[in-house]
C-alpha positions, -999 to +999 in steps of 0.1 A: -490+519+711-454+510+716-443+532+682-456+565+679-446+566+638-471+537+637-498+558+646-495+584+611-504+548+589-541+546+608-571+553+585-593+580+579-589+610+604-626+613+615-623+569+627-626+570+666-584+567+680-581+552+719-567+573+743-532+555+738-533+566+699-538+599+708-507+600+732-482+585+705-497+612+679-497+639+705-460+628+711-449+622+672-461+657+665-438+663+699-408+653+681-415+668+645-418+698+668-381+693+680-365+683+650-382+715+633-362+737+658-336+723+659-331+721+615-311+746+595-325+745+559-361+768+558-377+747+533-371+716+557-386+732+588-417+744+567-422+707+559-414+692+589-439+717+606-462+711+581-460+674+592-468+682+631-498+701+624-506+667+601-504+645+631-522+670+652-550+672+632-556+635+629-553+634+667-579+657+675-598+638+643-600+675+627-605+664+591-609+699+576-571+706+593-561+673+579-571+679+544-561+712+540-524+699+556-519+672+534-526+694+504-501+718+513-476+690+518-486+674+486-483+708+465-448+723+481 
């Protein structure tokens, strides 16, 4: 996958992701990483964190770790 942001519109987090999906999720996740370090404003780095651990969890196809990320991000 030539654009790693494509990879947080796939479906459902428990559908089977090729080794290539993984590496652009593993790699967004990366970056949201960065940018959270590298931000000023708390309440920004708690959503851009919020955002990695998103993408990790549809990497490794963890839906539990999925759902319960989404909801936080829904309800801050």
């Amino acid at each position: 996958m030539d654009n790693p942001t494509a990879a947080l519109s796939m479906p459902h987090p428990l559908t089977p992701i090729s080794v290539q999906d993984r590496y652009a999720l593993m790699r967004t996740a990366e970056l949201f990483r960065q940018e959270q370090r590298t931000t000023r404003a708390p309440a920004d780095k708690e959503v851009i964190g919020a955002i990695a651990e998103l993408t990790d969890a549809m990497r490794r196809g963890d839906a539990g770790a999925f759902h319960r990320n989404l909801c936080s991000m829904w309800f801050r």
